[in-house]
C-alpha positions as CSV (number, residue, x, y, z in Angstrom):
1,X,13.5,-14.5,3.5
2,X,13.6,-10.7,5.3
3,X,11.1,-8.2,3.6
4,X,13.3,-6.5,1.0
5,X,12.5,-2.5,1.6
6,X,13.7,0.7,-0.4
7,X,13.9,4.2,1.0
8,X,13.1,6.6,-0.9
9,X,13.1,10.5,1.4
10,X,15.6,13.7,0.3
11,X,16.7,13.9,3.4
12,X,19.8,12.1,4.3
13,X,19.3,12.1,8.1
14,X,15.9,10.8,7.6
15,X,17.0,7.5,5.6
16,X,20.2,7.2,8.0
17,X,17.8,7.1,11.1
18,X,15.2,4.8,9.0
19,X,18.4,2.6,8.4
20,X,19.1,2.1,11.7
21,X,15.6,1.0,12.9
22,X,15.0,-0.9,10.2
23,X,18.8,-2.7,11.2
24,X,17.3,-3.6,14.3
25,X,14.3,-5.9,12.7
26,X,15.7,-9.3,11.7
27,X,13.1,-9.8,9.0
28,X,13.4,-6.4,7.1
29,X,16.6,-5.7,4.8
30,X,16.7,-1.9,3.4
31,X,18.1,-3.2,-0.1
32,X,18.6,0.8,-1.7
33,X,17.8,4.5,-0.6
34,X,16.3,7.4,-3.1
35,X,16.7,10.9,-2.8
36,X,14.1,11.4,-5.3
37,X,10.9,9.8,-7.1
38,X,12.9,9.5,-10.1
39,X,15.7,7.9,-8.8
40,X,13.6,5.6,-6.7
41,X,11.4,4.3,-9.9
42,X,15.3,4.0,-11.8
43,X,16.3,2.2,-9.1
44,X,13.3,0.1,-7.8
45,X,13.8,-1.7,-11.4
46,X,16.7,-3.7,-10.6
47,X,16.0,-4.0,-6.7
48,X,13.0,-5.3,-7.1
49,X,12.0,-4.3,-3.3
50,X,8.4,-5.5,-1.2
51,X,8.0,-2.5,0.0
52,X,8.9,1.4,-0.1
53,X,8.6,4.2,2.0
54,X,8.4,7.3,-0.2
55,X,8.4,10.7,0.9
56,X,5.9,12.9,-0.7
57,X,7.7,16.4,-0.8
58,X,10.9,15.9,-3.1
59,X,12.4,17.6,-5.6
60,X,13.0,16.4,-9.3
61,X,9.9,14.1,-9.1
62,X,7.3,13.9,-6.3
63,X,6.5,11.2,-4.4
64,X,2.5,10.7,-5.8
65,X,3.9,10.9,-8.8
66,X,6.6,8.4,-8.3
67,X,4.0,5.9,-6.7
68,X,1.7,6.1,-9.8
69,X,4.8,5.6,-12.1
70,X,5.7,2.6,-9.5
71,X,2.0,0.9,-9.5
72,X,2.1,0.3,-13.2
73,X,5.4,-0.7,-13.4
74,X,6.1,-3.2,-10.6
75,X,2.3,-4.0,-9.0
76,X,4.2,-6.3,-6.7
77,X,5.6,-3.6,-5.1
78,X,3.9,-1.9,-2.4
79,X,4.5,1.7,-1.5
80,X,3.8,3.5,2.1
81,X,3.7,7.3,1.8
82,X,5.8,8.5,5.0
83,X,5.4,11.9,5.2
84,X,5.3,14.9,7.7
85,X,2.2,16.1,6.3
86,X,-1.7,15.4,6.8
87,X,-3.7,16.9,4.2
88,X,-6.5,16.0,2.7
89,X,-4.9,16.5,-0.5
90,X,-1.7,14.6,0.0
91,X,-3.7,11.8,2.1
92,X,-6.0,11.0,-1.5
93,X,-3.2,12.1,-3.9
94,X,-1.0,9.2,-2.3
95,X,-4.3,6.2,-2.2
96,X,-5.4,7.3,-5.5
97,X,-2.2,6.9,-7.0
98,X,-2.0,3.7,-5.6
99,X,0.0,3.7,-1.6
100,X,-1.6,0.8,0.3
101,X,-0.2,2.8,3.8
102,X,0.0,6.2,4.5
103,X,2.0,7.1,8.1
104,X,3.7,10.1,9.5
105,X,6.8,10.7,10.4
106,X,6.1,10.6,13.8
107,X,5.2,7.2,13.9
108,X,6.6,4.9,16.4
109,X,10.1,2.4,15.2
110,X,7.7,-0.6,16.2
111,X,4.1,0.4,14.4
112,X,6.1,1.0,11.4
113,X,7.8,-2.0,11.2
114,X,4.3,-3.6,11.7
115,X,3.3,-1.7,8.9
116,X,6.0,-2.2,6.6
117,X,5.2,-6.4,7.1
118,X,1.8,-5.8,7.1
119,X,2.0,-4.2,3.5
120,X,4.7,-7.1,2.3
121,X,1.3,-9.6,3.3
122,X,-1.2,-7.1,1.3
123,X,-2.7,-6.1,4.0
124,X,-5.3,-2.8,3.2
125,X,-4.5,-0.6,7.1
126,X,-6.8,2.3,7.5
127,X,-7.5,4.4,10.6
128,X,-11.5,5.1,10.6
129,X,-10.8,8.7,10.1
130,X,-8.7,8.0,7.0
131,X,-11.4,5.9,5.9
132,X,-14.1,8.2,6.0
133,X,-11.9,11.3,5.0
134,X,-11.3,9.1,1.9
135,X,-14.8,7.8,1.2
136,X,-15.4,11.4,0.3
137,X,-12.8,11.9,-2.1
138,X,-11.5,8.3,-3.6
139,X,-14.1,8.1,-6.5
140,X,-15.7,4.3,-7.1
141,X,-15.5,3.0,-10.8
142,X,-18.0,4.2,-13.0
143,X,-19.1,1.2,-14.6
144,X,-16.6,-1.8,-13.1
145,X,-16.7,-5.0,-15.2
146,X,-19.0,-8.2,-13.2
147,X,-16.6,-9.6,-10.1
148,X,-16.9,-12.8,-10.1
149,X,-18.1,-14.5,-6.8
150,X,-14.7,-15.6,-5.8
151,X,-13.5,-12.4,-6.6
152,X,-15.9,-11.0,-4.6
153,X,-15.3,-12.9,-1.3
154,X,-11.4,-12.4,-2.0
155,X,-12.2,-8.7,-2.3
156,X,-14.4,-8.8,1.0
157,X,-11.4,-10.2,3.2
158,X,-9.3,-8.2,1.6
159,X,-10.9,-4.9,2.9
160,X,-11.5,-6.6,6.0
161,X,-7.9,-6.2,6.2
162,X,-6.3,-10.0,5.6
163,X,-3.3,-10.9,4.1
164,X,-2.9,-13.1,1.3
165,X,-2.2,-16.1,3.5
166,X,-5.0,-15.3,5.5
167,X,-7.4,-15.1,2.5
168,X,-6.1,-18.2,0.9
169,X,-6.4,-20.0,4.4
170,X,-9.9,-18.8,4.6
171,X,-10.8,-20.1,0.7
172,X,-8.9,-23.3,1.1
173,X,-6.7,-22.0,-1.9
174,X,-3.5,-21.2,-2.7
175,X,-1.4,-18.0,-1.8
176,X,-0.1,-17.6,-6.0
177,X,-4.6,-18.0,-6.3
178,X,-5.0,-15.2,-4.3
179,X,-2.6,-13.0,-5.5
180,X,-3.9,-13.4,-9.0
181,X,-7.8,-12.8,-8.1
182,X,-6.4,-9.4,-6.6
183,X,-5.1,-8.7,-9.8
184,X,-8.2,-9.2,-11.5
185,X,-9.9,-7.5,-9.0
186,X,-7.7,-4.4,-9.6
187,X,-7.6,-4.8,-13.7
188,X,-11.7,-4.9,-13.5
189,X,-12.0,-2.4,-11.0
190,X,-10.0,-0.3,-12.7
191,X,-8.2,1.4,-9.3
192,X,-4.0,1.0,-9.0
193,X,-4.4,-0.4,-5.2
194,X,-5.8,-3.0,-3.2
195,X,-6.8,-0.1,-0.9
196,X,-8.7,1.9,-3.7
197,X,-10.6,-1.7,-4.0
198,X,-11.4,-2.0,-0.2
199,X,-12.4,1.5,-0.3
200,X,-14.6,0.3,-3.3
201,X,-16.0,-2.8,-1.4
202,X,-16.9,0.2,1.4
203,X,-19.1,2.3,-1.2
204,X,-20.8,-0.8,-2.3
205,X,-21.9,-2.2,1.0
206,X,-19.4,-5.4,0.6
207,X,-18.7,-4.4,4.6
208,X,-18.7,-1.3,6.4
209,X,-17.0,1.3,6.9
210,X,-15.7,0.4,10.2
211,X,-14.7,-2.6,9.5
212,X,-12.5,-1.8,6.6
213,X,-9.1,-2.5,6.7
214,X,-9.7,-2.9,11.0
215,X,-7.8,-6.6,11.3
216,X,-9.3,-9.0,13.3
């Protein structure tokens, strides 16, 4: 089954040239384009996509805001904020409302295609510098309900930067497991995104900071 992706940018050209890329990768299908957050949340409903590359800068309804709205409607869709900005704002606007990916525009056909399957596994893909940049900002739970020690070691890989299979390879458990201790692990951390909860598993010394979200 190809990765079923939505496109969500106000720019026309932009989603005609994302189109085509994507065309060229046998296991993605763009199933729907979005001018606007609004439209993408309307229309994410009924297409039911993996994954979607939002823009941040659109008019009508913004693309954090959209990804928020998007988190607690359909958690088993992920979002990657593609953008043409780097702020520090936009950067921890986008995690804390719950993206798991945060590229440029800039970025290479193949690195976002990686990314795009990479999210689709629920894998947590942080540069360093974004790491550290949002250590600083992304605020850790106040008073997080007890992990248990499953959850705990799922919560470990995950910021480690596995997938799901990887993880339930790893445990001996099942993929449908896996998914479901990352739900608790999000409902008792409190935070929208399993990057928020590998940035969590960073504060709390679960691993460190250079291995976070660093595959391998």
């Amino acid at each position: 089954m190809p990765i079923r992706v939505m496109l969500v940018d106000d720019h026309t050209v932009v989603r005609q040239g994302l189109r085509m890329f994507l065309a060229l990768e046998p296991d993605l299908e763009v199933v729907g384009e979005a001018e606007n957050g609004a439209e993408a949340v309307r229309m994410a409903k009924d297409l039911r996509p993996d994954v979607i590359l939002m823009d941040l800068l659109m008019p009508v309804m913004d693309g954090i805001t959209a990804i928020g709205v998007l988190r607690r409607e359909q958690p088993d869709t992920e979002v990657i904020a593609l953008t043409s900005v780097l702020e520090d704002e936009k950067v921890v606007g986008a995690v804390r409302a719950g993206a798991i990916g945060y590229l440029l525009k800039d970025t290479q056909a193949d690195e976002l295609c990686r990314a795009i399957k990479a999210a689709a596994a629920g894998q947590v893909q942080l540069s360093p510098q974004a790491a550290a940049r949002l250590m600083r900002e992304v605020k850790a739970p106040e008073s997080p309900e007890t992990l248990t020690e499953r959850e705990t070691e799922v919560l470990r890989l995950l910021a480690k930067g596995q997938s799901n299979k990887e993880i339930a390879q790893g445990l001996v458990i099942g993929e449908k497991t896996v998914k479901t201790h990352v739900s608790n692990i999000l409902a008792k951390l409190g935070v929208p995104s399993r990057t928020q909860a590998a940035l969590y598993a960073v504060r709390i010394g679960l691993v460190s900071a250079d291995t976070a979200g660093q595959h391998g």
